[in-house]
N, C-alpha and C positions, 0 to 999 in steps of 0.2 A: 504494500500500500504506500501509493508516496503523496505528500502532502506539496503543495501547487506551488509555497512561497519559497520552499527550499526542498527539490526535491529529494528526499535519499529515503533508501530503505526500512523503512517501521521494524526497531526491535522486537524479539517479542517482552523485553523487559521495561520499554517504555508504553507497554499496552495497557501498563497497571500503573494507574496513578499515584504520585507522589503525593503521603498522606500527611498534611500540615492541619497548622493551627496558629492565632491569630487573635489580634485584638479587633474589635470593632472598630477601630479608624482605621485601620487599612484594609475595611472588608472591600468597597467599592473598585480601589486601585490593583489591589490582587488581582480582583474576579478579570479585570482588562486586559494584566498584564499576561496570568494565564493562560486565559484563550490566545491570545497573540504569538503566547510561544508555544502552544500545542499545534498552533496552525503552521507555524513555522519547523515544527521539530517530530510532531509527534507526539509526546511525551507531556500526558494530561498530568496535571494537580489538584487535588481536592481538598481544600484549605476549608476545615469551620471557625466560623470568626466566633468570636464570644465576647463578654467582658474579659480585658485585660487579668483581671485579678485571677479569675476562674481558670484562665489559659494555663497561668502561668502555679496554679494549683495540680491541676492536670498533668502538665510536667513533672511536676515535683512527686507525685504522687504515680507515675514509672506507665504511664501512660505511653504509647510508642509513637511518635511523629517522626516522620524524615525532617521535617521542614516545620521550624516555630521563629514568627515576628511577634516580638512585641518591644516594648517601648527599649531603648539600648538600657539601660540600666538594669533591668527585668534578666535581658539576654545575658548580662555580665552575670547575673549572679546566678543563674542556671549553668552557666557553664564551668563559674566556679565552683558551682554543689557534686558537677560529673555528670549533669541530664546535658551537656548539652557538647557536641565536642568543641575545641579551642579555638579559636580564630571568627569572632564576632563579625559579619559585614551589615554595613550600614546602605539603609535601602529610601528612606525619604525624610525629607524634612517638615515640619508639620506643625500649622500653627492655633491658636484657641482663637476663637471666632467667639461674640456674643447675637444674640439672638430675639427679638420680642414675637408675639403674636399677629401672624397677619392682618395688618389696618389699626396695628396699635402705634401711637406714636413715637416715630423713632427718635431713642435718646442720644446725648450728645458724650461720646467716647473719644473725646478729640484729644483730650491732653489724662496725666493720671487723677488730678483734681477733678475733672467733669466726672469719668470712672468712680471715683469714691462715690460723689456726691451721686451717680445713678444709682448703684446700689444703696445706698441708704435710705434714696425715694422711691426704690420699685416694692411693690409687693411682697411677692414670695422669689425667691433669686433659686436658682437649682445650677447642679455643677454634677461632674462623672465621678463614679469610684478610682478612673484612673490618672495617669500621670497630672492633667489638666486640672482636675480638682483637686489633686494634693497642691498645687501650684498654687492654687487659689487659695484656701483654708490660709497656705502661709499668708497672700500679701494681705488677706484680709488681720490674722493677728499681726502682720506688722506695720500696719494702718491704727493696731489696738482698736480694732471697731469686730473681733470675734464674737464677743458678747453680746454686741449691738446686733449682729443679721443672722445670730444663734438661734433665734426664735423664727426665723423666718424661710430659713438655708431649707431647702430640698435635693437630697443626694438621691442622684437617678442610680436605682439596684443595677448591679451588674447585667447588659447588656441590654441595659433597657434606654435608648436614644433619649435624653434630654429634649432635644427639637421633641416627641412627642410628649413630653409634660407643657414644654410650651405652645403647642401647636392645640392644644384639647385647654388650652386655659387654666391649667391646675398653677403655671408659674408667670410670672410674668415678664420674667428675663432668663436666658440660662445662657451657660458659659460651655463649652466643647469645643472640640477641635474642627477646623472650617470643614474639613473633610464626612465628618456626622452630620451636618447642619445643611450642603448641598444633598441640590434633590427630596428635598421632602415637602410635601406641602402642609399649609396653613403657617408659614412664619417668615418673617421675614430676616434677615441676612441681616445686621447692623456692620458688624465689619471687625478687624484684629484690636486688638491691644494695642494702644500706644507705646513708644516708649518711654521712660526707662522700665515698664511693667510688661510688655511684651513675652508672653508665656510661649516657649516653643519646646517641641518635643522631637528626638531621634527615635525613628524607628528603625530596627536592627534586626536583620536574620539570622539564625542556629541552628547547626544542623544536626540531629539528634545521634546522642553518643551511640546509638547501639543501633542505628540503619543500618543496614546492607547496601545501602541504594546512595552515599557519599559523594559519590562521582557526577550520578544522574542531576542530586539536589546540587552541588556546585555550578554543573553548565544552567542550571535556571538560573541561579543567582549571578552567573556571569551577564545571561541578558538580564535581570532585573537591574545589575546597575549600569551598563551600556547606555550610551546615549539613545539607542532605539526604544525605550524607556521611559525619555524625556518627558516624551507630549502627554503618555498618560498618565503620570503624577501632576502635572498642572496643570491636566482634565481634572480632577481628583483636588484640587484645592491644595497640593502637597508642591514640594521641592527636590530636587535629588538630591539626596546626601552627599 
């Protein structure tokens, strides 16, 4: 069987797809990049996205994946536990985006003073279990305003999109990375962090210590950070690492 964009012979070992996992921010950007290089190679993947937290549970917990992204920090310390083998690559760059309800009034995130001041006038405020809302929690205690939005903060359960607490009305602003917040309807897009508050994440691929399949999951990751690459992470709201 030869595939149109690069023809050569179909293994029978690329007939079984490379079994990953993944955080929910890079569910959309995977799912493009995969098919591009199936179409290209052959050689399917089947990545379930989840919450970060959970993914990264699942690992720990001797789970078998060839292939785990999640946030570079995450990947360091699976690899230091022995889930994951040595040699971290880094696969896009990814920033927090805030968000209201569609036709709600868009607030002013222009500098970090506006920032303070919207969160302390919006409603209910909602943020992720992962790297982004750990990021958050801090500047909000380092504003000393934790106490203040304590009563009001909504932490979206692992893998459950923020956009849809704000998109259903339960929040009135949520914070996530641009990459969750494209493509969903009911809300609208406000825009990144200012700086010097500017929340950004690496995310990072691992290749699982006890695959058989090392080689296969390296040449995907060779096209995942290749310029042919480029255009679908910023379809995707992301950067390339």
């Amino acid at each position: 069987m030869l595939t149109r964009d690069n023809p050569r012979l179909m293994t029978e070992s690329n007939t079984v797809p490379l079994r990953g996992i993944s955080s929910m921010a890079t569910r959309q950007v995977l799912a493009e990049l995969t098919q591009a290089y199936a179409e290209r190679s052959g050689q399917g993947t089947d990545i379930a996205s989840v919450g970060g937290v959970d993914a990264a549970k699942r690992v720990q917990a001797g789970e078998a994946f060839d292939l785990v992204i999640l946030a570079s920090d995450a990947i360091d310390k699976l690899i230091a536990a022995g889930h994951l083998l040595p040699g971290r690559v880094d696969l896009v760059v990814s920033s927090v985006a805030a968000c209201v309800p569609a036709g709600a009034p868009v607030p002013d995130l222009s500098s970090e003073a506006a920032v303070k001041a919207t969160v302390l006038a919006a409603g209910k405020v909602s943020y992720s279990t992962g790297p982004s809302g750990v990021a958050l929690q801090k500047l909000f205690a380092d504003w000393g305003m934790a106490e203040a939005v304590a009563g009001k903060t909504v932490q979206a359960p692992p893998g459950v999109p923020v956009a849809s607490l704000v998109a259903s009305g339960e929040v009135a602003l949520g914070f996530q990375q641009l990459s969750e917040l494209l493509h969903v309807p009911g809300i609208t897009i406000v825009g990144g962090l200012p700086e010097p508050i500017r929340i950004v994440t690496v995310f990072s691929a691992g290749i699982g210590a006890h695959t058989p399949r090392a080689d296969a999951v390296r040449a995907l990751l060779a096209f995942m950070t290749s310029a042919d690459a480029d255009a679908a992470k910023q379809r995707q709201g992301m950067a390339p690492a």
